[in-house]
C-alpha positions as CSV (number, residue, x, y, z in Angstrom):
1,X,79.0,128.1,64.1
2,X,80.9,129.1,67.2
3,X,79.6,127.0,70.1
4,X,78.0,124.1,67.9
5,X,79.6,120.4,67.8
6,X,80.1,118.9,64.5
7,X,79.8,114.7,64.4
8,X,82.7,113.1,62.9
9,X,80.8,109.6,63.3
10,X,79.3,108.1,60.0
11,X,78.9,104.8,59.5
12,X,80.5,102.4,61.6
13,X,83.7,100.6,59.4
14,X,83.5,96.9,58.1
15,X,84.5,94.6,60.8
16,X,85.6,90.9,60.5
17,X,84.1,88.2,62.1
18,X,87.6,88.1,64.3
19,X,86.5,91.2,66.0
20,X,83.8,89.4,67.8
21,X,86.3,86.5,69.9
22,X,89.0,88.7,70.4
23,X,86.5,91.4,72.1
24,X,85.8,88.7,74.1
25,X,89.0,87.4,74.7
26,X,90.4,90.8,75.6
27,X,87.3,91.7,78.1
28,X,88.0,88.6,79.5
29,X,91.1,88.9,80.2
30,X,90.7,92.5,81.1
31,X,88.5,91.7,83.7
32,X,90.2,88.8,85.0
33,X,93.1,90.5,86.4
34,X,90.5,93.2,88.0
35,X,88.1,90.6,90.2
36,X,90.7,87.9,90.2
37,X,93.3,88.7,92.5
38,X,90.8,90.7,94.9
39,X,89.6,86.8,95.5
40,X,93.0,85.1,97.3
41,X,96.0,86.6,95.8
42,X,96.0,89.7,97.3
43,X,94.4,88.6,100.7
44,X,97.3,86.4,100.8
45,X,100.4,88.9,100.4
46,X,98.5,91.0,102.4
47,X,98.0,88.3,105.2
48,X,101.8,87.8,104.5
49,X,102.9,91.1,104.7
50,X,100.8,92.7,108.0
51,X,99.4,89.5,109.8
52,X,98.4,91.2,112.7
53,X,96.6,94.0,110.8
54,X,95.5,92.3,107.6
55,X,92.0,93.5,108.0
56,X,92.9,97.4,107.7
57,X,95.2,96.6,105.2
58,X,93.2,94.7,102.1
59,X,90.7,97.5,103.1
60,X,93.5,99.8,102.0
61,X,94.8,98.5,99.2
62,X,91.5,97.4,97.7
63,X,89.8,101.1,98.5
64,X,92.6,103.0,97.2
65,X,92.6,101.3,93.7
66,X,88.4,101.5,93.7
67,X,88.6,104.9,94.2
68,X,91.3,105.5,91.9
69,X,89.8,103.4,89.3
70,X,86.4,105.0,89.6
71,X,87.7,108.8,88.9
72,X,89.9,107.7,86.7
73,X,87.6,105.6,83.8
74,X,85.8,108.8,83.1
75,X,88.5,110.9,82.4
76,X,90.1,108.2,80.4
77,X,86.9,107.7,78.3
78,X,87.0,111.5,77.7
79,X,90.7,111.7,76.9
80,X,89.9,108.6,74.7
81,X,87.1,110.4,72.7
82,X,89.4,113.8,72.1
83,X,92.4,111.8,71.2
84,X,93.7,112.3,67.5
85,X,96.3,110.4,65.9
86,X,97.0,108.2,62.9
87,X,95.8,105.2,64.1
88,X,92.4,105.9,65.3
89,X,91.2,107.2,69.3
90,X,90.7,103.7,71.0
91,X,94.0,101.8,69.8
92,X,97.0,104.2,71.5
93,X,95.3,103.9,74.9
94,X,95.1,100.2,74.0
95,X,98.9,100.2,73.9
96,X,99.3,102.4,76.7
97,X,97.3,100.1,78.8
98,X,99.3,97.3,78.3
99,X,102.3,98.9,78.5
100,X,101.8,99.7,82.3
101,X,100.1,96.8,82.9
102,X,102.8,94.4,81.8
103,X,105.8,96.0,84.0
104,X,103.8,96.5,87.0
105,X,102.5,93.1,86.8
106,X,106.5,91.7,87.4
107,X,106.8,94.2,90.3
108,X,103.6,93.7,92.3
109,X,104.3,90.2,93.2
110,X,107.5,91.3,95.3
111,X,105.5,93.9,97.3
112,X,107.4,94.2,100.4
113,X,104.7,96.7,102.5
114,X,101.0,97.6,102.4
115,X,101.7,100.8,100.8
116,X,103.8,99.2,98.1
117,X,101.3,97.2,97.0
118,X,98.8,99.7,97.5
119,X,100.9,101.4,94.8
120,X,101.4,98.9,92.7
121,X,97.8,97.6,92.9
122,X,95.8,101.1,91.9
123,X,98.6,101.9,88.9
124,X,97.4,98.2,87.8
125,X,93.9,99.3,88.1
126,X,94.5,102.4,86.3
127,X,96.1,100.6,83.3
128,X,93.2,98.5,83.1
129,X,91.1,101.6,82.9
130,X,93.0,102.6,80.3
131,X,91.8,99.6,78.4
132,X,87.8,99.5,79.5
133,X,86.6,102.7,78.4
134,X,88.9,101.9,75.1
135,X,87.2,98.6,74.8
136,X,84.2,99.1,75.0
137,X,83.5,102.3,72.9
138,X,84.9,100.0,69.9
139,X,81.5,98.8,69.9
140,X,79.4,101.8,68.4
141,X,82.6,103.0,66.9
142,X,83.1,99.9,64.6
143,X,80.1,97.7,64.7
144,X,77.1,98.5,62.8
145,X,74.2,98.9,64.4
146,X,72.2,95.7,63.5
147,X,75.0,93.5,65.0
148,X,75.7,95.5,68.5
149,X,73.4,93.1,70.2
150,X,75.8,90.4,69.9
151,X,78.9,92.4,70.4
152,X,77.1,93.6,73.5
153,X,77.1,89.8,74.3
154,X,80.9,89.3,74.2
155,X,81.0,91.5,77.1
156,X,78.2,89.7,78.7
157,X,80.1,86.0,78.0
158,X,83.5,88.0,79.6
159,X,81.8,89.2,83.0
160,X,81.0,85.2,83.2
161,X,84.3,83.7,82.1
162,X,86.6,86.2,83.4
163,X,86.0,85.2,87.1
164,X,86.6,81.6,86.6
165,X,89.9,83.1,84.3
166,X,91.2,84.4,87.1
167,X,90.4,81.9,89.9
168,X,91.7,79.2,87.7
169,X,95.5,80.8,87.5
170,X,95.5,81.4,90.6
171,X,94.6,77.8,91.5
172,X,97.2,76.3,89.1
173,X,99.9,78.6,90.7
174,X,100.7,79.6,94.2
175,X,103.0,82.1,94.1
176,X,101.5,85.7,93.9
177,X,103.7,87.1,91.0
178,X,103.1,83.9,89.1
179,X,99.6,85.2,89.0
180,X,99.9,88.6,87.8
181,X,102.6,88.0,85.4
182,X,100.2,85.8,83.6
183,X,97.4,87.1,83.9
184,X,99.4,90.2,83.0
185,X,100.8,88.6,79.7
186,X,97.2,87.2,78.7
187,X,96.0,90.8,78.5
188,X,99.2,91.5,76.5
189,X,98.6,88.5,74.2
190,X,94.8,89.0,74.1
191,X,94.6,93.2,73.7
192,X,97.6,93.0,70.3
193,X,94.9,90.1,68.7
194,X,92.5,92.6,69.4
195,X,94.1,95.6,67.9
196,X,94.6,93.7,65.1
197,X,90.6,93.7,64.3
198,X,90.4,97.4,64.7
199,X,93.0,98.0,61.8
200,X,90.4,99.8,60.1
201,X,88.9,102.2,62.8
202,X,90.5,105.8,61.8
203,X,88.2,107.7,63.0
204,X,88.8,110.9,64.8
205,X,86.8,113.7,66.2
206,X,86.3,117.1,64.3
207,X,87.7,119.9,66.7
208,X,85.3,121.4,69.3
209,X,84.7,125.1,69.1
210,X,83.8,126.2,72.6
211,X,82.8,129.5,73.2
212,X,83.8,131.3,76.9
213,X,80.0,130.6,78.6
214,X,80.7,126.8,78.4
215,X,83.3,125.4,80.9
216,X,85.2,122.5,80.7
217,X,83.4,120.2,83.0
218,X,79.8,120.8,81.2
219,X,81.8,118.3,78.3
220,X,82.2,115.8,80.9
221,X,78.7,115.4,81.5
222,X,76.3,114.0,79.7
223,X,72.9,116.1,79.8
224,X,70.3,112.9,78.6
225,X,67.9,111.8,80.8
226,X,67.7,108.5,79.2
227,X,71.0,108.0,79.9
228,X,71.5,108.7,83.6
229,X,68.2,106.3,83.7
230,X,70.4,103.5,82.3
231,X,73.2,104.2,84.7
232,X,70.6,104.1,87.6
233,X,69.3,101.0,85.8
234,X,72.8,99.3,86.0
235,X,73.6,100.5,89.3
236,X,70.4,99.0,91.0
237,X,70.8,95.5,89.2
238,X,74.7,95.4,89.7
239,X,73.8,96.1,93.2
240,X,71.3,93.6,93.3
241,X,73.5,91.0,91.5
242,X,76.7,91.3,93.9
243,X,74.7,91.0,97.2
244,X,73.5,87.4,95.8
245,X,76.4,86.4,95.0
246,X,79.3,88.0,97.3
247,X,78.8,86.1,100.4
248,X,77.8,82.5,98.0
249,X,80.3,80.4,99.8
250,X,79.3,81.7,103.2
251,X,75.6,80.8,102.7
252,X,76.3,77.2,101.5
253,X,78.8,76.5,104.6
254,X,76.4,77.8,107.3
255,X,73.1,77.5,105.3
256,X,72.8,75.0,102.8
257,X,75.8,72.9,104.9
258,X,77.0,71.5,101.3
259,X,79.9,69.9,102.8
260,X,77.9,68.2,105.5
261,X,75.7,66.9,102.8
262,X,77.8,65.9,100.5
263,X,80.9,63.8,101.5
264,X,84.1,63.8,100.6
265,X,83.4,67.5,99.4
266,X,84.1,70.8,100.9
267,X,82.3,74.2,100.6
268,X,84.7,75.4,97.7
269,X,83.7,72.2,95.6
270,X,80.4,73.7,96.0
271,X,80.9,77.1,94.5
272,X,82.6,75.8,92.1
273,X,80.1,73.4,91.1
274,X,77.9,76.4,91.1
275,X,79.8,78.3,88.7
276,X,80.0,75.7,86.3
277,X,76.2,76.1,86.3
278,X,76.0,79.7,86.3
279,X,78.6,80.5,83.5
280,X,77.0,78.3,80.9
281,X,73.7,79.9,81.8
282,X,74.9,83.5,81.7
283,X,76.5,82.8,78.3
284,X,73.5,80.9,76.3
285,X,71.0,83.8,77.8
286,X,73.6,86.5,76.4
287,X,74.2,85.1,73.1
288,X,69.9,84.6,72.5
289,X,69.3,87.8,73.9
290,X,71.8,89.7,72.0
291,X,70.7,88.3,68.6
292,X,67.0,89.0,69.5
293,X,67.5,92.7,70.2
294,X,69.6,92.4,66.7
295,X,66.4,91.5,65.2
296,X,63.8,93.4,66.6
297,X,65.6,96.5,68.2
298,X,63.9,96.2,71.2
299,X,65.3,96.4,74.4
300,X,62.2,96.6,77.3
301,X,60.7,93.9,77.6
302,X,64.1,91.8,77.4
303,X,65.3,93.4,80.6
304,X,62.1,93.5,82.3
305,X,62.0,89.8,81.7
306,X,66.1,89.4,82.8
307,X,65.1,91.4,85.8
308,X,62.1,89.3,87.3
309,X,63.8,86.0,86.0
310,X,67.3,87.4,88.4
311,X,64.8,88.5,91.2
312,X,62.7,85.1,91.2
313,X,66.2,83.0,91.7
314,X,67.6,85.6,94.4
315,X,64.5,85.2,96.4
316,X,64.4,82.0,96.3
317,X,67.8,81.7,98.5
318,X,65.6,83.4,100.8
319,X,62.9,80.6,101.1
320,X,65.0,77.5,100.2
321,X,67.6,75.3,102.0
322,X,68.5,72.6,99.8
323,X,70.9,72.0,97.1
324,X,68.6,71.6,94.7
325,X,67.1,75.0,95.6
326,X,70.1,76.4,94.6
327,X,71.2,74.9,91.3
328,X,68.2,76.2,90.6
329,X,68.7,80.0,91.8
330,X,72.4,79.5,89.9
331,X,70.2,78.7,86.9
332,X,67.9,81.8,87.2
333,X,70.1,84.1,87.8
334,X,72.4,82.8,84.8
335,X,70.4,83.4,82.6
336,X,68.4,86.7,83.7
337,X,72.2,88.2,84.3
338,X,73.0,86.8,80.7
339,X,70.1,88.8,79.1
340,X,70.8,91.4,80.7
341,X,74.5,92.3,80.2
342,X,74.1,92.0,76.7
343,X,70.7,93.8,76.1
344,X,71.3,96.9,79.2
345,X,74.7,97.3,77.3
346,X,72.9,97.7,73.7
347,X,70.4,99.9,74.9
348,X,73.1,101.8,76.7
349,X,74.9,102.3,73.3
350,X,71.5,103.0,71.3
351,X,71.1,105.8,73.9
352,X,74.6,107.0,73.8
353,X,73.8,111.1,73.7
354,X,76.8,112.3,71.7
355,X,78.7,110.3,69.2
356,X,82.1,112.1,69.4
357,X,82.2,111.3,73.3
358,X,81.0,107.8,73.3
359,X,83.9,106.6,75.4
360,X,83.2,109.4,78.0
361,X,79.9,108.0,78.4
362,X,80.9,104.0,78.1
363,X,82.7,105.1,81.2
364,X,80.3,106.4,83.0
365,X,78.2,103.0,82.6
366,X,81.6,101.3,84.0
367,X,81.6,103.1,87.0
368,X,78.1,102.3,87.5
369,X,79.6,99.0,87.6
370,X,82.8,99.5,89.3
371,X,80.4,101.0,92.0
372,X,78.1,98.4,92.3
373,X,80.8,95.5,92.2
374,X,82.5,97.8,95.5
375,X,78.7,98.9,97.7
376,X,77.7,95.0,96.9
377,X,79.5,93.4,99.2
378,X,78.9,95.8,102.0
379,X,75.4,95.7,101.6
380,X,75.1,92.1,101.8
381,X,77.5,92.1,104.9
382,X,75.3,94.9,106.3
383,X,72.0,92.6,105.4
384,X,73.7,89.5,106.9
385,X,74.2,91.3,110.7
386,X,70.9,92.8,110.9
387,X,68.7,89.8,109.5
388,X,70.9,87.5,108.3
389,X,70.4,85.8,104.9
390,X,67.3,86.0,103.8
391,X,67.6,89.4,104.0
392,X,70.8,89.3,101.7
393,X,68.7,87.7,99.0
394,X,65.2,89.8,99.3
395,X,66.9,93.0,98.9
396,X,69.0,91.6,95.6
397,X,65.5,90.7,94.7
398,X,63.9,94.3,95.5
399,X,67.3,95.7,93.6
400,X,66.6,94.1,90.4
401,X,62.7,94.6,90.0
402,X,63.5,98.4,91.1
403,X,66.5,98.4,88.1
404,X,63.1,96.5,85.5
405,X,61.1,99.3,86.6
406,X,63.5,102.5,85.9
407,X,63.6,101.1,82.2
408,X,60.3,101.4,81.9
409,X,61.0,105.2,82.6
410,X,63.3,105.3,79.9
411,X,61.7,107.1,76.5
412,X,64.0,106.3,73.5
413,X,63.8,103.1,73.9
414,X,61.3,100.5,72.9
């Protein structure tokens, strides 16, 4: 019938048990070379290339690429999802990813202006947008349903190790294109082990009959309620989770005072320190709650629970000054941010409104994301000069119980 969309989805192939670390490995590594650099490595050849205007120009560079990267995930999702070859829908932008990626990451090192390596830095975003919305439709395309919990928790264990990926190379080497070529040739190495576990995803999508009262941008849009409630969801919580944790090293220099307390250490020692808290925390709170949802196929009460358990530790940088206080809002909002990547990410799939578009709406979670990770930091900074921290900490707080009560909005899902 003219009009009417067939579904070309089944059943989800058989996977190995490969698939599992090398989703994880090529998320990491993904992501890595997205938040990494955005840390020192661009600051630096930006500071290098326009010292008396270095402000204006990492504003530039990093605001071109966000914006870029933001239009551009959805219409590579969508591409993604109408894409019919041989090998499947998710594995040619896979290879297309990394083929920009890997050039562009030998050339963005030698930026010589701000415009160069506003250039070079947005066509590096856009290959690795070429490889999100890929990535993570794999999961409903190839996992079946009983096990998405934990796949959903390989993304969860890559949004914790894929910081400390990238901070590590760029601590080992100094010299910017050091850093992106290997951070570069990790995502090379890490997307081909990969594609090697999807060998036996061939799906592709049916044709679409359209008739001439629906236009083209009604199939970029998902209609589901539930699903723009998950995307609110996300936005509130990644809003909520970057404002606690964008301006960390500030608040234990002029706060806490962790190098004043502790000799012979400085502030980074600190956040470091930190992290090595936090990531294990995220990544044991993933893995448990990803397995639980496997079991019981319930999704509320998990986040509900990550939600308070984030907003109890972001609160409490509002009340505490001591170290101790601290480790201990690391520790709660480890593991309330390790629940919750991998159970909002499962329920996100579960609620997926079409099956032949699922990376066009994967995408659309990821620039909930995208846009959370780029307001967060400009809402703390805005928090920080009207009431200073504690105001940073009790609006993360507010963010997350808000994002625990939208799911309870949400009607598909248990």
């Amino acid at each position: 019938m003219a009009g009417t969309m067939s579904n070309a989805i089944t059943s989800p192939p058989i996977i190995g048990r490969a698939y599992y670390p090398a989703l994880v490995a090529a998320s990491t590594s993904m992501w890595a070379i997205i938040l990494g650099p955005v840390l020192s490595t661009i600051p630096n050849q930006v500071d290098s290339i326009a010292p008396g205007n270095k402000v204006f120009g990492l504003a530039l560079v990093t605001g071109i690429a966000g914006i870029v990267g933001i239009v551009t995930n959805p219409l590579i999702g969508h591409l993604s999802d109408r894409t019919r070859t041989r090998f499947g829908r998710r594995i040619p932008w896979l290879l297309g990813g990394m083929a920009l990626i890997l050039p562009i990451s030998i050339i963005i090192g030698h930026s010589r202006s701000i415009l160069e390596l506003a250039l070079w830095w947005t066509l590096l975003q856009v290959g690795a947008n070429m490889l999100m919305a890929p990535t993570s439709a794999t999961i409903p395309d190839v996992v079946p349903e009983r096990h998405r919990g934990m796949a959903s928790a390989c993304l969860g264990i890559a949004a914790a190790a894929a910081p400390v990926l990238g901070t590590g190379v760029q601590t080992l080497v100094s010299s910017p294109s050091q850093v992106y070529m290997i951070l570069g040739g990790l995502i090379c190495i890490a997307q081909l082990c990969f594609i090697t576990t999807l060998r036996n995803d061939h799906t592709v999508p049916q044709a679409h009959y359209r008739t001439k009262k629906r236009m083209y941008w009604e199939h970029m849009i998902p209609r589901s309620k539930d699903f723009w409630l998950v995307c609110a969801h996300r936005i509130l919580f990644g809003l909520g989770q970057n404002m606690a944790l964008a301006y960390l090293f500030y608040y234990l220099q002029d706060v806490i005072h962790y190098a004043a307390q502790h000799p012979g250490r400085t502030t980074d020692d600190g956040v470091l320190l930190l992290t090595a808290i936090y990531a294990p925390c995220v990544i044991v709170a993933a893995i448990f709650a990803g397995s639980l949802t496997d079991r019981t196929g319930r999704f509320k009460w998990c986040l509900v629970t990550a939600t308070l358990a984030f907003a109890i530790g972001a609160v409490l940088g509002a009340v505490t000054g001591s170290w101790t206080g601290v480790t201990i809002l690391a520790i709660l909002t480890g593991l309330g941010y390790g629940t919750y990547a991998s159970t909002s990410m499962t329920m996100a799939i579960h609620l997926l409104p079409d099956s032949e578009r699922r990376a066009r709406d994967l995408s659309l979670i990821n620039v909930a994301d995208l846009s959370a990770i780029a307001l967060g930091p400009i809402a703390a900074a805005t928090s920080i000069s009207l009431s200073g921290y504690p105001a940073v900490f009790i609006t993360s707080g507010i963010l997350t119980i808000a994002s625990g009560a939208i799911i309870t909005a949400i009607k598909k899902a248990h």
